[in-house]
C-alpha positions in Angstrom: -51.4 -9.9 13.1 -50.8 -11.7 16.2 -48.1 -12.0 18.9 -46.7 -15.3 18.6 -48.7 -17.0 21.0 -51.3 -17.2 18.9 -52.6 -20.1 16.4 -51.4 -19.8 13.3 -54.0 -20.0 10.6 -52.1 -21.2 7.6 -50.2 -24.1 9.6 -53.2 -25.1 11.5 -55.1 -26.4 8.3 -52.5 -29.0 7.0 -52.1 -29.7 10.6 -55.7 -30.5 11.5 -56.6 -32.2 8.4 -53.4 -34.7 9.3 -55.2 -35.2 12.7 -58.8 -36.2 11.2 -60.8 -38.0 13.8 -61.9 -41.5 12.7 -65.7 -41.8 13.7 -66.9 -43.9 16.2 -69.5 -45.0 13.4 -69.6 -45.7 9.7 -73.7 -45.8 9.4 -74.7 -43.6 12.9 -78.0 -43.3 13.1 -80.1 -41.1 16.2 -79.7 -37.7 17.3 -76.7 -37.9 19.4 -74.5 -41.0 17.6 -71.0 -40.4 18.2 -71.1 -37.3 20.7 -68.3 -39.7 22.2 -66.2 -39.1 19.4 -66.3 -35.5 19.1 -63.4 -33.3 19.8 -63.1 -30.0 18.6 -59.6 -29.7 17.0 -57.4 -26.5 18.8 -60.6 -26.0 21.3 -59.4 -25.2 24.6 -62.8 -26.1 25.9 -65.8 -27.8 24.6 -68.9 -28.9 26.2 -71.0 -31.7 24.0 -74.7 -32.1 24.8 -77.9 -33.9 22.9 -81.1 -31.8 22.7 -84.5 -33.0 21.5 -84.8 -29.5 19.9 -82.0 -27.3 18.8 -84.9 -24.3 18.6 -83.4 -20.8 19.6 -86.5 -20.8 21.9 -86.5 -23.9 23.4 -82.3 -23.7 23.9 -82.8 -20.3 25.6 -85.0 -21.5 28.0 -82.3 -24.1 28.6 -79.6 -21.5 29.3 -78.0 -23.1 25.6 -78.6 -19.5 23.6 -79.5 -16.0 24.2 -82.3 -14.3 23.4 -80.8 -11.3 24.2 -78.3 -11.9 21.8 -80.7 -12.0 18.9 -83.4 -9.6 19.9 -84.3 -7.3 17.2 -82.9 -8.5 14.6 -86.0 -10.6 13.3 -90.1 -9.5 12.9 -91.9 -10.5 15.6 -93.8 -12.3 12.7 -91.5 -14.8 11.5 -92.2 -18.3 12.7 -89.6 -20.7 11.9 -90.0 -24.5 11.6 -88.9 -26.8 14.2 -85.1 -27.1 14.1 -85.1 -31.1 15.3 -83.0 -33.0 17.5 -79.2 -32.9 17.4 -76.0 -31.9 19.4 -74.9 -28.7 20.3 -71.1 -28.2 20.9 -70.1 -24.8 22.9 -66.5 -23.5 24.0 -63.5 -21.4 22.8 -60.7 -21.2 21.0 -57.2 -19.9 22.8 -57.7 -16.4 23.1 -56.3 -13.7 26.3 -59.3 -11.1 25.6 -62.6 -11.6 28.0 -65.4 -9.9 26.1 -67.7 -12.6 26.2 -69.1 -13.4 29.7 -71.2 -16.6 28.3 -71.8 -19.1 31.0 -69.2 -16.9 33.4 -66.1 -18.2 30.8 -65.2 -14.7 30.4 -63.4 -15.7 27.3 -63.5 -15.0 24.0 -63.1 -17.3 20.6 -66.5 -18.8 21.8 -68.4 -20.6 19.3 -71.1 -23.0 19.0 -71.7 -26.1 16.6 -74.7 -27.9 16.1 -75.3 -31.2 14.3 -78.4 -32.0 13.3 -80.1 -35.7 13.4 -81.3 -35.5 9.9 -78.0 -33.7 8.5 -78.1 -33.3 4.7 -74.3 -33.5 4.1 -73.5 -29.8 3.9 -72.0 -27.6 6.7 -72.7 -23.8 7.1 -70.4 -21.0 8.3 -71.9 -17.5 10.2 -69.9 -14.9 12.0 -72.0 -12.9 14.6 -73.7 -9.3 13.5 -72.2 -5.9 15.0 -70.6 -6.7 18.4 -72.7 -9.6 19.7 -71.6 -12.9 20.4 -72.5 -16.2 18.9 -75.8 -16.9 19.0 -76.7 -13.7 17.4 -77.7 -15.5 14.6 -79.2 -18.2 16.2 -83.4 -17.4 15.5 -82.5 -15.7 12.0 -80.0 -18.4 10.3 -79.8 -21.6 12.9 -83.2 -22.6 13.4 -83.8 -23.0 9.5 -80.9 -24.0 8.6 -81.2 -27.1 10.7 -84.5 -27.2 9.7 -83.4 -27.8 6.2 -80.4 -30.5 7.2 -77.2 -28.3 7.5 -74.8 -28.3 10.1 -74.2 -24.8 11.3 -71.2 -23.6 13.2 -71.0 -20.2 14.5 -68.2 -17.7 16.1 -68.5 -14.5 18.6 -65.6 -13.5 16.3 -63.0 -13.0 18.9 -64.2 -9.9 20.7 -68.2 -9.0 21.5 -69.6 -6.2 22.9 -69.2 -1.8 22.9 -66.1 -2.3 23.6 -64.7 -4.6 21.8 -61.8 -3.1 20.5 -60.5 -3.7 24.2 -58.8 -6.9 22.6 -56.2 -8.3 24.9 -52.8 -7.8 23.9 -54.1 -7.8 20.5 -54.6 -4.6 20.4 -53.0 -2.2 17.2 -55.5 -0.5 15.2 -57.8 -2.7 13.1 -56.7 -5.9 15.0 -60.0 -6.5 16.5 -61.4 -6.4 13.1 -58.4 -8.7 11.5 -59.2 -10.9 14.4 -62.6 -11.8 12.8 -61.3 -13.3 9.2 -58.9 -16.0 11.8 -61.8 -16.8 13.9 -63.9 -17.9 10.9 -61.2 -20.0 9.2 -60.4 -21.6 12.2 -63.8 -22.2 13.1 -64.4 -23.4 9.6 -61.4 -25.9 9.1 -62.7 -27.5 13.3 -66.3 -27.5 11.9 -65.3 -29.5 9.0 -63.5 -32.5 11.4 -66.6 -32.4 13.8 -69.2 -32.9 11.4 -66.9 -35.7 10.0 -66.5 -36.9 13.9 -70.0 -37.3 14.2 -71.5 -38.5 10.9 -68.5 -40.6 9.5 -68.2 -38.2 6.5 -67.1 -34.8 5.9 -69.0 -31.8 4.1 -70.2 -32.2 0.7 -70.7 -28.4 0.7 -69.6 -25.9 3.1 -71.2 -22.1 2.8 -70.5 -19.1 4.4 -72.8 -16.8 5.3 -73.9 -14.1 7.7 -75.6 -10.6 8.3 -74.3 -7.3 8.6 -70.4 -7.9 10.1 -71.7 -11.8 9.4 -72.2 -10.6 5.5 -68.7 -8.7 5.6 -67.5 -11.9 7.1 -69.0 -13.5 4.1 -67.2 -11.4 1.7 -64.0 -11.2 2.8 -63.8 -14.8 3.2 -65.1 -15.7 -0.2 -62.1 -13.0 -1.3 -59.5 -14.7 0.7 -59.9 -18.0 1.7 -61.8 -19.4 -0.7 -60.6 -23.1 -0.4 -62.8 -23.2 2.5 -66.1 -22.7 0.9 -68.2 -23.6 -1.7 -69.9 -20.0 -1.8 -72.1 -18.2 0.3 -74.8 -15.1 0.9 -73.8 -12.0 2.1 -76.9 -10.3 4.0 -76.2 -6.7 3.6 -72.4 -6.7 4.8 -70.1 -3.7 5.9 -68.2 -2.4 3.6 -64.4 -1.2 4.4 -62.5 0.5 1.7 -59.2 2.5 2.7 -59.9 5.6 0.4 -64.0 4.9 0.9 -67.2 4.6 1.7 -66.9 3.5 4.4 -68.8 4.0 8.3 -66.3 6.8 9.0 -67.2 9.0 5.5 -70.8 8.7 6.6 -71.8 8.2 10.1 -69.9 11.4 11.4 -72.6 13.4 8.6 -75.5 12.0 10.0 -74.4 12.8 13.4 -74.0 16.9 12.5 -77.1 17.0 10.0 -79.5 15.1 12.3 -82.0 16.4 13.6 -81.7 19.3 11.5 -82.1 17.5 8.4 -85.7 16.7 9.2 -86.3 20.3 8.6 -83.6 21.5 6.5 -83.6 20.4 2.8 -79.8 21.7 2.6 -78.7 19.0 5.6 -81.1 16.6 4.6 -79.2 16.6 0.9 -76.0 16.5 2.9 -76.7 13.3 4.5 -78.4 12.0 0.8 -74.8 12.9 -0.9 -73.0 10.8 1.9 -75.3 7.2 0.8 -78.6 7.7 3.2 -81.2 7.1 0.7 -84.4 9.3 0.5 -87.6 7.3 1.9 -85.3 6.4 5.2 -85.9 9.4 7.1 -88.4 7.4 8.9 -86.1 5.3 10.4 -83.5 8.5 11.4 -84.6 9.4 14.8 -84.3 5.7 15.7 -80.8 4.9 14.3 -79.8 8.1 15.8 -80.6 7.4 18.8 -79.4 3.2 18.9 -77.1 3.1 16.4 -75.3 5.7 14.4 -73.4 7.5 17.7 -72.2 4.6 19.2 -71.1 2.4 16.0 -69.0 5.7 14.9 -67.3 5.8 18.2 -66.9 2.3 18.7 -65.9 1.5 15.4 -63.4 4.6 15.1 -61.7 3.4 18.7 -61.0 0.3 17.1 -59.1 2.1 13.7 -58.1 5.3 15.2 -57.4 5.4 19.0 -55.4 8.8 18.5 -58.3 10.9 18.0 -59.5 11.3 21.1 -56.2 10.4 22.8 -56.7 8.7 26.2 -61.1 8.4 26.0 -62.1 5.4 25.2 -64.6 5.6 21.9 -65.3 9.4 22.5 -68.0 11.1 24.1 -71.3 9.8 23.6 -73.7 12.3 21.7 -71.5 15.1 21.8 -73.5 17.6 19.8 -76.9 16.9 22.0 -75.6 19.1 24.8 -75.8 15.8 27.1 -72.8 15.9 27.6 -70.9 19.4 29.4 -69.4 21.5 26.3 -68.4 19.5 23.4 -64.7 17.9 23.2 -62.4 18.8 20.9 -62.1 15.2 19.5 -66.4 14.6 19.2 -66.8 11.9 16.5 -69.6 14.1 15.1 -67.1 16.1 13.7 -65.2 13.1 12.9 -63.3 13.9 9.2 -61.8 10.4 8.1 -60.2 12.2 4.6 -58.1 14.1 7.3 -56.8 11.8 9.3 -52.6 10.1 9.4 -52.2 7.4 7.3 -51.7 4.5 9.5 -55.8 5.1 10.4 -55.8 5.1 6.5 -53.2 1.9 6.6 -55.7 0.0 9.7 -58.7 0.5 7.6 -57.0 -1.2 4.2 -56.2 -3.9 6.3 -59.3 -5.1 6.0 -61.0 -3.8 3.2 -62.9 -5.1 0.9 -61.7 -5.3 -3.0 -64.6 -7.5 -4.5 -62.3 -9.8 -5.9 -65.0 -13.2 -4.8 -63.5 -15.9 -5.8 -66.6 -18.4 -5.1 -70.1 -17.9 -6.1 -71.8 -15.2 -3.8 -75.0 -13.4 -3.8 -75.5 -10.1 -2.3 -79.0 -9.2 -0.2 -79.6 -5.6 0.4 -82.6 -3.0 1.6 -82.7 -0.2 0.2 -84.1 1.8 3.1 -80.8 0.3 5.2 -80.2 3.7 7.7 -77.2 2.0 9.1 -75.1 0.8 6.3 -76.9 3.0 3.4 -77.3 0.7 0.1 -76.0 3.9 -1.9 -72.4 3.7 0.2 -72.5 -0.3 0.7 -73.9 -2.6 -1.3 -74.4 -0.9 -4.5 -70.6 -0.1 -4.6 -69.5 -3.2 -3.4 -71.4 -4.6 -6.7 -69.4 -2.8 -8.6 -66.0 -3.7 -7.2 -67.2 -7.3 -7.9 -67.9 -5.8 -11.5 -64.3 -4.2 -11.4 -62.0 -7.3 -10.4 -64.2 -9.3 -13.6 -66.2 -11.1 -11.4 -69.6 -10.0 -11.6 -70.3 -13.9 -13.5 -70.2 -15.2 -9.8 -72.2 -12.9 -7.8 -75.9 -11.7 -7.7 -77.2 -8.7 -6.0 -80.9 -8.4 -4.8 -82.0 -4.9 -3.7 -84.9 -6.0 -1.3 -87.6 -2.8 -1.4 -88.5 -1.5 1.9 -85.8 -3.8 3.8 -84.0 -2.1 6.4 -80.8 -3.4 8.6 -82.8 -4.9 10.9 -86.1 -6.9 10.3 -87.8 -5.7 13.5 -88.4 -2.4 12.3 -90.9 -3.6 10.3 -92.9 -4.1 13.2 -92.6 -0.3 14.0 -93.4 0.9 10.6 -94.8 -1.6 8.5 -96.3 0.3 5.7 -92.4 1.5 5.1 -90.5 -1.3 6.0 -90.6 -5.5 5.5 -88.8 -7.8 6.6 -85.6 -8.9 4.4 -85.6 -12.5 6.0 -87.9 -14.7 3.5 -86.0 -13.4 0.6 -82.9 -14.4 2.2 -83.7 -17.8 2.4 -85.1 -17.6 -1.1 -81.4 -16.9 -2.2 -79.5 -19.1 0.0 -81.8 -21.9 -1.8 -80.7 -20.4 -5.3 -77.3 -20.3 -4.1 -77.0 -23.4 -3.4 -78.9 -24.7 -6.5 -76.7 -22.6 -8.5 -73.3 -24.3 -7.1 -74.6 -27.8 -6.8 -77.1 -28.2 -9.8 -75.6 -25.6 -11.7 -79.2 -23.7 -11.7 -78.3 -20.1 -12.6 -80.2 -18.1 -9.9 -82.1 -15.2 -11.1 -80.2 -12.3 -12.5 -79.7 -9.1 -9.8 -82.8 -7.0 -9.2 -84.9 -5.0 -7.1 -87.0 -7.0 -5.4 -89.9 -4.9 -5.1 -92.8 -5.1 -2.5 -96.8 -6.4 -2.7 -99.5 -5.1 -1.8 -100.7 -7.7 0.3 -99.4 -11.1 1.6 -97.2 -12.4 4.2 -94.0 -10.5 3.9 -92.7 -11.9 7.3 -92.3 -15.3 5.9 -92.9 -15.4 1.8 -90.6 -13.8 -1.0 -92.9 -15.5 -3.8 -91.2 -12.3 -6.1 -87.4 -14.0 -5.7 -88.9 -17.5 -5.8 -91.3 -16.7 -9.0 -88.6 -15.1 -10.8 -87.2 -16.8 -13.9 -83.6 -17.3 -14.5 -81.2 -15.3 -15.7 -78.2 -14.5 -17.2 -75.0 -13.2 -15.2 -75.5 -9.5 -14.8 -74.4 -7.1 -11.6 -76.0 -4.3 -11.9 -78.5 -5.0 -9.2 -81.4 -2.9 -10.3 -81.3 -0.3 -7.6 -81.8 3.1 -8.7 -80.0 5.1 -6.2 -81.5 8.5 -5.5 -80.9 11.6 -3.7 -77.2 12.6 -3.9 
């Protein structure tokens, strides 16, 4: 998948485990023991510094995350607990693509590790959401994880931003995305020695985990390299599939029904029939505007370059009148079933077949407007089902969760925030694999009338539980 400058993945790990770091320390003891000692294995940079908090907050005010980077993607009502003192490791991996303009590197592979002074023995793995870079994650996942003891490593996946398909020499069709599974397992197998580096010891546990690409990321490594982990949560992840759903057998709908569909009961059963579940249309005018355009015409650059020959990622809006006429290649009229088979061949590349070989469990709302649960989640579930391993997997259909928890600060008699149950099943997960506490089976996890939905799921925390089933509970509606 790469020239042959690049790291191989599968020679690496023998490679590094052979070169384990012997710690400076058997017993280390405060916040910073053995930052001497720490060398990330195959960084080509690395920058080691102690922090009396590891906050997002208080590390963005430091110029050590980016709030920017994980704006939106959390209510405005969520407090998190302190995240403690610890180290926080930043750099890169070798990589020729400059995406990522942290700290004026302009290079990509960038990923941060932080080690917590009270560490609890376990590691955790994220990949960054959509196309931002690696602290992404950082007020969502980082701050309580830390909080709770785990080391957490994260990546920018090798390529961040609207144009990330722009991937160096790395560039074929679907290699930006095939970039991402390398990026994790690399980060991974280096996270592994650093904890080790700094706390004499390496992972009891290791979990992957992650939101939206982060969830695919979840997925497909629990699928493929499953040595790696000990399971992991998968917080409403893409799917990919060659023959579909996928973002190209939906997103192209919703950009020639909408706006009409608000009006229309023909287009608005058009754009039901495609996944978009009924009770969403709130959010339509929204995702229309932020993020349905430019994820179709990003995401098609990076699988199908050919369609719009030399433009890069199409022309935005194309059907608004925006733009002068509309272009014979405009992604509204984007038809994936059409199109050559190598776009077919760059999408199976990195499908998805549900084949988990570790224990996962599946978080999903059901009012999603970007990745629709009908197209996603709920069909992912069942190619778990398919490959015979629905024993190993949960799926929790979170009513009134959208893609993003900051919408529920727009519309919060519609939508609430998916976050507290999250961490409600990362806890069962976890019980589940180490105690060998069955979590509760798959459900819809419906809303209450009243309470603090920003920061309590007492519904996935009350529940009993259960026996093995996948069929999640959601009733899917509309199409």
């Amino acid at each position: 998948m790469f020239p042959a400058r690049r790291l191989l993945l599968l020679p690496l790990v023998p490679l590094l485990v052979a070169g384990w770091v012997t710690p400076a320390s058997a017993t280390p003891s405060g916040p910073c023991a053995n930052a001497e000692a720490i060398q990330v294995p195959g960084a080509e940079l690395q920058r080691v510094e102690c922090h009396d908090d590891l906050s997002a907050a208080t590390l963005a005010a430091k110029g050590r995350s980016d709030i920017s980077d994980w704006a939106g993607l959390h209510s405005k009502q969520t407090v998190n607990p302190p995240a403690g003192a610890g180290i926080q490791i930043d750099g890169y991996f070798p990589d020729d693509s400059t995406t990522n303009t942290t700290y004026g590197w302009n290079h990509d592979a960038q990923f941060v590790i932080r080690l917590p002074e009270n560490w609890n023995g376990q590691l955790v793995i994220t990949g960054a959401p959509g196309v931002r870079k690696q602290y992404a994650p950082d007020y969502i996942l980082s701050d309580w994880m830390l909080s709770q003891g785990y080391a957490y490593a994260s990546t920018d996946k090798g390529n961040t931003g609207t144009s990330f398909y722009e991937n160096g020499s790395r560039s074929a069709p679907g290699q930006a995305v095939r970039e991402w599974h390398d990026r994790v397992a690399e980060l991974t197998v280096a996270a592994k020695q650093v904890v080790a580096q700094r706390y004499g010891a390496k992972p009891d546990r290791t979990w992957m985990t992650g939101i939206s690409n982060g969830g695919y990321l979840t997925r497909w490594q629990l699928e493929n390299n499953p040595r790696l982990f000990d399971g992991g949560v998968d917080w409403e992840g893409t799917l990919m599939t060659a023959d579909g759903p996928n973002l190209f057998t939906y997103l192209p709908t919703a950009l020639r029904e909408y706006p009409q569909a608000m009006v229309d009961p023909a287009a608005r059963q058009r754009m039901y029939d495609v996944g978009f579940e009924p009770g969403s249309e709130i959010l339509w005018a929204d995702h229309y505007a932020v993020y349905w355009d430019l994820t179709q015409r990003s995401y098609r650059e990076a699988f199908d370059p050919g369609y719009d020959g030399a433009t890069k990622a199409g022309t935005p809006f194309c059907r608004t009148g925006t733009a002068p006429g509309t272009p014979t290649a405009c992604d509204a009229e984007y038809d994936y079933a059409s199109r050559p088979q190598e776009v077919k061949d760059a999408v199976a590349s990195v499908s998805l077949t549900g084949n988990i070989r570790k224990p996962m469990i599946t978080l999903h709302g059901n009012l999603d407007a970007l990745l629709p649960i009908g197209a996603d989640s709920d069909v992912y579930t069942a190619m778990v089902g398919d490959a015979g391993r629905g024993g190993m997997h949960r799926y929790y259909t979170i009513e009134g969760g959208n893609h993003v928890d900051d919408r529920a600060d727009l519309f919060p008699s519609h939508i609430r925030p998916i976050l507290p149950c999250y961490r409600e099943a990362f806890q069962r997960l976890t019980s589940w694999v180490t105690d060998g506490q069955a979590p509760p089976a798959s459900q819809t996890v419906a809303r209450r009338p009243s309470g603090d939905e920003a920061n309590t799921c007492p519904q996935l925390a009350a529940t009993s539980d259960g026996g093995p089933g996948n069929g999640g509970g959601h009733g899917h509606g509309g199409s």
